[in-house]
C-alpha positions as CSV (number, residue, x, y, z in Angstrom):
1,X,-15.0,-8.9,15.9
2,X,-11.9,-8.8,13.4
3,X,-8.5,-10.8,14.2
4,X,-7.5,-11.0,18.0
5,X,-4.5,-9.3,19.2
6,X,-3.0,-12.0,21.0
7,X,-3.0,-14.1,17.7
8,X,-2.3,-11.1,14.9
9,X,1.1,-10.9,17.5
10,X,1.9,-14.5,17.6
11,X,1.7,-14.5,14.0
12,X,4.2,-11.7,13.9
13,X,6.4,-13.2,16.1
14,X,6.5,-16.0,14.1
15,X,7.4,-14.3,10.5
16,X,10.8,-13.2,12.6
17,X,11.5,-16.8,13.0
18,X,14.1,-18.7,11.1
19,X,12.3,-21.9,12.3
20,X,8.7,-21.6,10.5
21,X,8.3,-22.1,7.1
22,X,6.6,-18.9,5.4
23,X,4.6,-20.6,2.7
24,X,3.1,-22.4,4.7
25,X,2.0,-19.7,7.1
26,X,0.9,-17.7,4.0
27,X,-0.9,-21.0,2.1
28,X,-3.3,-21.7,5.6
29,X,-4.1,-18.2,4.9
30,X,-5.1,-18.9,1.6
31,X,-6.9,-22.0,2.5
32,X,-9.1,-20.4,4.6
33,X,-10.1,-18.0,2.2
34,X,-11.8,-21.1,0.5
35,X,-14.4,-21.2,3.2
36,X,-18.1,-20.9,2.8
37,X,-18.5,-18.5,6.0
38,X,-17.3,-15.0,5.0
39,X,-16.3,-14.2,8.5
40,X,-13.7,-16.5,8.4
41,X,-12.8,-15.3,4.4
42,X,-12.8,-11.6,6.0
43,X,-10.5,-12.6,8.3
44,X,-8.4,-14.2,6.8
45,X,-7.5,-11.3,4.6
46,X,-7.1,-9.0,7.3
47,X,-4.6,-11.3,8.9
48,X,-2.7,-11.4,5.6
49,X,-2.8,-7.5,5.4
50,X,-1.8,-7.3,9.1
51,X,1.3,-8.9,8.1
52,X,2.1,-7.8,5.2
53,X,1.9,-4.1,6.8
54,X,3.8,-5.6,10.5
55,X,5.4,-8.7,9.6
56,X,8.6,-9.6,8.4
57,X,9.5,-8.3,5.2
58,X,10.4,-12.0,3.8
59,X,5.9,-12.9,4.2
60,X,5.5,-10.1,1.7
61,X,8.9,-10.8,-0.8
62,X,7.0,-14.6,-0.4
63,X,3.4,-13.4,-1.6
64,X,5.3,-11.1,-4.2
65,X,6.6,-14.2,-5.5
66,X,3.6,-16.6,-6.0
67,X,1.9,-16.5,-9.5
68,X,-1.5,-16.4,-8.1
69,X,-2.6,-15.2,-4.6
70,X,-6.4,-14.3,-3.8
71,X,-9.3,-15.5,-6.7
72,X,-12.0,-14.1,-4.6
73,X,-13.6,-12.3,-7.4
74,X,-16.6,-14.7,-7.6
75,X,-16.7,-14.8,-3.9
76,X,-20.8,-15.1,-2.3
77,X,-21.9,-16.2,0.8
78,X,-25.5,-17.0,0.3
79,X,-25.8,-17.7,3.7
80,X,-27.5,-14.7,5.1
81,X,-28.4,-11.2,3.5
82,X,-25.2,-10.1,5.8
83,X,-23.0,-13.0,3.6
84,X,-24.1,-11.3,0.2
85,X,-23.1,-7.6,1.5
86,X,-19.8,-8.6,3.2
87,X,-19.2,-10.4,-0.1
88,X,-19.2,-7.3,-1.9
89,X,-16.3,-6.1,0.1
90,X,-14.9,-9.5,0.2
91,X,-13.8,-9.4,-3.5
92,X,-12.8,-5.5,-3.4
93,X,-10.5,-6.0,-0.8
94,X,-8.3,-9.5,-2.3
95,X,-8.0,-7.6,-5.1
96,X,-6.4,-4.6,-3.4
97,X,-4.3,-6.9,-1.5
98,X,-3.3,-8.7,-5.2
99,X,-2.6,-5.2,-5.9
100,X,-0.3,-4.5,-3.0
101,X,1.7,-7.5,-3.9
102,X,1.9,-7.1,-7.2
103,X,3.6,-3.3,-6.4
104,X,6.2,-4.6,-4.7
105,X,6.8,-7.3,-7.3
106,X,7.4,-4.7,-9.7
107,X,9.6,-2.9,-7.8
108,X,10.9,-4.4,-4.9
109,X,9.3,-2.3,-2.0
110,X,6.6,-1.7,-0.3
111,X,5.8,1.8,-1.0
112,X,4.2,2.2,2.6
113,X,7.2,2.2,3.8
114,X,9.6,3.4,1.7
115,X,12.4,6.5,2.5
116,X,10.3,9.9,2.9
117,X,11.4,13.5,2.8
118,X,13.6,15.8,1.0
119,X,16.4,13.2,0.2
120,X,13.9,10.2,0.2
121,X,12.9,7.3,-2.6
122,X,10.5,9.6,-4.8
123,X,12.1,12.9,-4.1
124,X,15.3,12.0,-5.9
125,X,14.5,9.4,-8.2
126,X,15.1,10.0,-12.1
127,X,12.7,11.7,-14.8
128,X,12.6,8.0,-16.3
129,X,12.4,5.6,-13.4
130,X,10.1,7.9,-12.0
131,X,7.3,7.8,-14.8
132,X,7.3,3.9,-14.8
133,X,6.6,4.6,-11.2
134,X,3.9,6.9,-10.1
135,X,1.4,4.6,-12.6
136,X,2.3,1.8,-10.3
137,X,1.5,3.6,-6.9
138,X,-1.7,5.0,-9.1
139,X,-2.8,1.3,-9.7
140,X,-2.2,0.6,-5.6
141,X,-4.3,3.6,-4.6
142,X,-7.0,3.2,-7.1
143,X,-7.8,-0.7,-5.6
144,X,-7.8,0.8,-2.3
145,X,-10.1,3.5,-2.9
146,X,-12.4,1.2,-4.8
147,X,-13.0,-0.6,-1.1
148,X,-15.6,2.3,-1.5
149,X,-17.3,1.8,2.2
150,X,-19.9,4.4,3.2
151,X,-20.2,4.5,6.9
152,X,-23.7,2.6,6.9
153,X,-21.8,-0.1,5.5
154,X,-19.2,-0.3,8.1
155,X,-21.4,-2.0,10.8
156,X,-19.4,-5.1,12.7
157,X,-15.8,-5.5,13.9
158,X,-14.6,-7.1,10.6
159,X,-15.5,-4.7,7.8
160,X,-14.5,-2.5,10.6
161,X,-10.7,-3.8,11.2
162,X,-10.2,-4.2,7.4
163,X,-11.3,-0.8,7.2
164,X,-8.8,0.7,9.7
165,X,-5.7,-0.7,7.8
166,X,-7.1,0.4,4.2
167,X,-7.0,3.9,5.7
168,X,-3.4,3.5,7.6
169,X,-1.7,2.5,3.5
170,X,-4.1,5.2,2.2
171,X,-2.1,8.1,4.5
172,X,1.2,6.5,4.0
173,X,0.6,5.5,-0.2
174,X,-0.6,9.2,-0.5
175,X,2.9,10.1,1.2
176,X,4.7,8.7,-1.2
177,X,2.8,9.8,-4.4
178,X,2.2,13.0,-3.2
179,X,6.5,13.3,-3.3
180,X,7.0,11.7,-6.4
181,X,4.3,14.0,-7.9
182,X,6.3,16.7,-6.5
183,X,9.4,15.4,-8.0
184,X,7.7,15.0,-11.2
185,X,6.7,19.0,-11.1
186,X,10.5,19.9,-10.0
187,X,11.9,18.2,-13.3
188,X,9.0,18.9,-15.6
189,X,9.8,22.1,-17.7
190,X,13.3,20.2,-17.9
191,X,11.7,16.8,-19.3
192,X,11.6,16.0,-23.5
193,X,8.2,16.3,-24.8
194,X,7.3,12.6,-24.6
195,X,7.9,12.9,-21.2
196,X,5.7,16.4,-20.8
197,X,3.0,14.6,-22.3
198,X,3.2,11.3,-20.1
199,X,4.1,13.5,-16.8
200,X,1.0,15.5,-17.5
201,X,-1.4,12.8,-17.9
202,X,-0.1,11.7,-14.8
203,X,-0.9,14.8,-12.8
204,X,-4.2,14.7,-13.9
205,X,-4.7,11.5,-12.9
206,X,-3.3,12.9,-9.6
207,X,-5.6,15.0,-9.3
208,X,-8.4,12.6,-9.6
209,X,-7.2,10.3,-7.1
210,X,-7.3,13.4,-4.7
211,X,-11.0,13.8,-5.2
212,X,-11.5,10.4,-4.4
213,X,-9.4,10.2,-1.2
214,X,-10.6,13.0,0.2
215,X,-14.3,11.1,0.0
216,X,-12.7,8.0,1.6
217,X,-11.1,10.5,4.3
218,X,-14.3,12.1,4.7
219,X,-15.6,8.4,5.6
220,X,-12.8,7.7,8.0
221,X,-13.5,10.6,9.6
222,X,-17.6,9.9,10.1
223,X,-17.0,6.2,11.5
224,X,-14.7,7.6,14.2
225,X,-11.5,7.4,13.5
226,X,-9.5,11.1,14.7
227,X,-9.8,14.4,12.8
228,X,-6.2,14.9,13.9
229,X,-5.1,11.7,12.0
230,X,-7.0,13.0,9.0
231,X,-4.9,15.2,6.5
232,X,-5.8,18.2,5.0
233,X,-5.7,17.6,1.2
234,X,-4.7,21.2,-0.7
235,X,-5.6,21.2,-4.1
236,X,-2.7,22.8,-6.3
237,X,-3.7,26.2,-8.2
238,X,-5.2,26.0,-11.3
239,X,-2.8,28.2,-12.8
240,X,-0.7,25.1,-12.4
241,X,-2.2,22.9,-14.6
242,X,-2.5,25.7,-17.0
243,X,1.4,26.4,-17.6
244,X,2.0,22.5,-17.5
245,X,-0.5,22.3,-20.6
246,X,1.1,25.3,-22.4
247,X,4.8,24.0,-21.5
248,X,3.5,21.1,-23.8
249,X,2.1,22.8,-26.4
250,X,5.2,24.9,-27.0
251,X,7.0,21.7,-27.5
252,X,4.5,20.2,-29.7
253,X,4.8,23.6,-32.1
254,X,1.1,25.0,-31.1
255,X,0.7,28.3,-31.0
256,X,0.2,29.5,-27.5
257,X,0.9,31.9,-24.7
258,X,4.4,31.7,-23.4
259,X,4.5,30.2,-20.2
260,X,5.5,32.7,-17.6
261,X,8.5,32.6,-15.4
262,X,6.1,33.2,-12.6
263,X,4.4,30.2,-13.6
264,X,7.1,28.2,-14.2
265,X,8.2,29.0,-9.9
266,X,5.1,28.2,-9.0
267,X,5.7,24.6,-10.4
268,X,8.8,24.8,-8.8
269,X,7.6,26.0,-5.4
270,X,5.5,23.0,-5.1
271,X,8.1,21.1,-2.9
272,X,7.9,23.7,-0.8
273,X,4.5,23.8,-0.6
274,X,3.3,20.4,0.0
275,X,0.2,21.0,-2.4
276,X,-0.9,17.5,-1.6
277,X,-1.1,18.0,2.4
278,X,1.2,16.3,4.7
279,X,0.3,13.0,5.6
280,X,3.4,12.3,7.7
281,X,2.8,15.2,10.4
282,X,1.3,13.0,13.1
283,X,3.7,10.9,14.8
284,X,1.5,7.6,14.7
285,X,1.4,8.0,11.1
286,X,5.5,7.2,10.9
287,X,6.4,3.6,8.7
288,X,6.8,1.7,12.1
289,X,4.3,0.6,13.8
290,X,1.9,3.0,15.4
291,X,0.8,3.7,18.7
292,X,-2.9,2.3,19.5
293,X,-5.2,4.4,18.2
294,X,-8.3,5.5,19.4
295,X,-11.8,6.0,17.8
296,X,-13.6,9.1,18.7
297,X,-16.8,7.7,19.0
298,X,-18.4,7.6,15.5
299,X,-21.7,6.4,15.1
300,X,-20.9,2.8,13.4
301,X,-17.9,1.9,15.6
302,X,-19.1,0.1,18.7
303,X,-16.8,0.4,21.4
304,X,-17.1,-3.4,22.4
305,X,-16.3,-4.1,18.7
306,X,-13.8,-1.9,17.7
307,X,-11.8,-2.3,20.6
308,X,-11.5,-6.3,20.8
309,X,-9.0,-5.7,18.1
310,X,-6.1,-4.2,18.5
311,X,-4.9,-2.8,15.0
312,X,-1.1,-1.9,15.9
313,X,0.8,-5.0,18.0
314,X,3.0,-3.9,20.9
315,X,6.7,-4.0,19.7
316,X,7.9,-7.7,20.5
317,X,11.0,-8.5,22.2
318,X,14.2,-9.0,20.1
319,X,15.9,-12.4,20.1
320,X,18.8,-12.2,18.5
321,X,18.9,-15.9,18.0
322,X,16.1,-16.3,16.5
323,X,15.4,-13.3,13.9
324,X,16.9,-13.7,10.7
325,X,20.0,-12.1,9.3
326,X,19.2,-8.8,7.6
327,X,17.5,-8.5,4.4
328,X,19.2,-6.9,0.6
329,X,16.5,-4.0,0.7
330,X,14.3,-3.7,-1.9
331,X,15.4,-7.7,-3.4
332,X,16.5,-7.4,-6.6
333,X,15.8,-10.9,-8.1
334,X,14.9,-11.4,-11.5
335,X,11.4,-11.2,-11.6
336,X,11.1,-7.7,-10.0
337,X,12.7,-5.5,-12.5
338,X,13.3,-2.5,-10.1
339,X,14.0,0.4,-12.7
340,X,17.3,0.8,-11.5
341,X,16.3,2.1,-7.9
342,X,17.6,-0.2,-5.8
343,X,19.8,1.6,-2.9
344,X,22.9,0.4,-2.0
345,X,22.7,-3.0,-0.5
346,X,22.5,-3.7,3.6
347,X,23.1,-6.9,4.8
348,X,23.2,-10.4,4.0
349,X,22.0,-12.0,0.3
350,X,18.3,-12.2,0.4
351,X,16.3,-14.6,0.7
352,X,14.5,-15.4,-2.4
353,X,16.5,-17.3,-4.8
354,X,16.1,-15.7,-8.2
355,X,13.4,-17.3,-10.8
356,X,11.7,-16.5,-13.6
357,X,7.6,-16.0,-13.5
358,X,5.1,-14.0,-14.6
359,X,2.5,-12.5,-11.6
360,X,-0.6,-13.2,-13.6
361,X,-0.1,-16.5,-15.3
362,X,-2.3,-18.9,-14.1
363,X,-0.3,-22.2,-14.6
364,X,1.4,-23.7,-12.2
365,X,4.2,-21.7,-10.1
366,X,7.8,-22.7,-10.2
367,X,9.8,-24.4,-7.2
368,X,8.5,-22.5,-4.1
369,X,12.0,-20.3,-3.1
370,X,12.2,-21.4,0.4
371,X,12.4,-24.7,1.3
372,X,10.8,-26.1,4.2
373,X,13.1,-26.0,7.2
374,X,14.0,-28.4,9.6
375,X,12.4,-27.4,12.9
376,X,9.4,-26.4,15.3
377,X,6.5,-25.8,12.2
378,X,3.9,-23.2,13.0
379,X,0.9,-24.2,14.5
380,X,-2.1,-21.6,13.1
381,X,-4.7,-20.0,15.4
């Protein structure tokens, strides 16, 4: 079975608490990912994902901030022909993990649960900040999908759990791409041919990464998880991609139809139109934490299994004395250049002291930012 409940909550609990020291919550999570058993590897990693998606926001800006986080890529456990399969999976998921951090190092916020909708984060961001962007989110998505599971693969509780919250950032990542794409096809025909040319190599790459989620949604759908948590995925008209390519040819001086004012609404009409399905319709799909969801019976989900882990915590109580002061939202520390999207700050200063680092370099990391604290230490699981 994956990650208990009762301790995934605890650990949760204590994230909100000004009393336990972060990094070293996060390094026993790294420790045990050094272990020979890949049970305990696997879950580890699920724990660390089930806080980076729950916890307080100040566990991810603390992973964001480390120089190295999961080297699992020449990860085996020889122990058993189970060990060398789960290994597989084992080194896919770190790295899409590495990945998720690594997004919000660059810009300062987790794009799970950024502002959605008509006046939200990727809906009104810039023609420039929003092309250094959507490659980022691209780079997210692409690790997750490469989790590649078939449902013959996904046979125990803790392929099974890690599973469930790949597919909750999958609906929620495609939320926010699907808008900025959007955007992107808003401000197009408006754009300076550089930009054409970038924009449209990025909604074709868009339109890739729909292919391959609708295969990973076709998988969530077989193990069990609800068809009415599934989005539909609406590919845009090929006529679409047609008046983007001629838009850019005109600017480039080739000789070539002129590209209709019909066409030219229908690249318009996309934010009307939601070409990329709407992820956000069901209510347990909102940025807080869902309601418990419930399998419908797929053939590799065993109800004994799947249900000893509870993927969505109940809501803890608030204690005002003990949960930190509010967080500057997205941080805007030196070593996350956020592209000039930072909204106006809320709050208190946060809590990462600026410092200078580089995500991939593999010497040693600077001064950790927060200091061990005086106080009850956390005691892990």
């Amino acid at each position: 079975m994956g990650p208990k409940k009762k301790h995934l909550d605890y650990l949760i609990q204590c994230t909100n608490e000004m009393n336990v020291n972060i990094p070293q919550l996060a390094d026993t999570l790294f420790e045990r990912t050094a272990n020979s058993s890949w049970v305990v590897v696997f879950k580890a990693l699920i724990t660390t994902h089930h806080l980076m998606m729950y916890g307080n926001e100040r566990f991810i800006q603390y992973l964001a901030s480390r120089n190295t986080l999961f080297n699992l890529n020449n990860y085996l456990d020889k122990s058993a022909m189970q060990g060398y399969d789960m290994s597989t999976f084992i080194r896919r998921y770190s790295r899409y993990l590495n990945e998720k951090a690594l997004s919000y190092r660059l810009v300062a916020v987790d794009f799970t649960k950024m502002k959605r909708g008509i006046d939200g984060v990727m809906r009104t961001m810039n023609a420039e900040k929003l092309l250094k962007t959507l490659p980022i989110i691209q780079n997210q998505l692409d690790a997750l999908l490469d989790f590649d599971a078939n449902p013959n693969e996904l046979t125990n509780g803790v392929i099974n759990a890690a599973f469930m919250l790949l597919f909750k950032d999958s609906i929620r990542l495609f939320a926010a791409y699907n808008e900025g794409i959007i955007n992107l096809l808003e401000k197009y025909f408006d754009m300076k041919k550089n930009q054409c040319k970038e924009g449209l190599d990025i909604y074709k790459k868009f339109l890739a990464r729909m292919t391959k989620l609708s295969e990973f949604l076709k998988v969530a759908e077989q193990v069990g998880i609800d068809q009415g948590d599934i989005p539909d995925l609406t590919q845009a008209p090929s006529s679409l991609l047609e008046a983007l390519e001629q838009h850019l040819a005109s600017l480039e001086g080739k000789k070539t139809k002129e590209v209709s004012a019909a066409s030219r609404a229908s690249a318009l009409s996309m934010g009307n139109l939601g070409f990329g399905g709407t992820p956000s319709k069901k209510s347990d799909m909102q940025w807080t934490q869902p309601t418990e969801k419930k399998l419908t019976g797929g053939t590799n989900w065993q109800a004994k299994t799947s249900t000893s882990t509870t993927w969505n915590p109940t809501p803890l109580p608030t204690m005002p004395h003990m949960v930190p002061a509010p967080i500057t939202y997205p941080v805007t520390t030196p070593q996350v250049p956020v592209y000039g999207m930072v909204p106006p700050q809320i709050g208190a200063a946060p809590l990462m002291a600026p410092q200078s680092m580089i995500y991939t370099q593999p010497g040693l990391r600077p001064t950790n930012p927060f200091a061990p604290v005086s106080g009850t230490q956390i005691q892990f699981m």
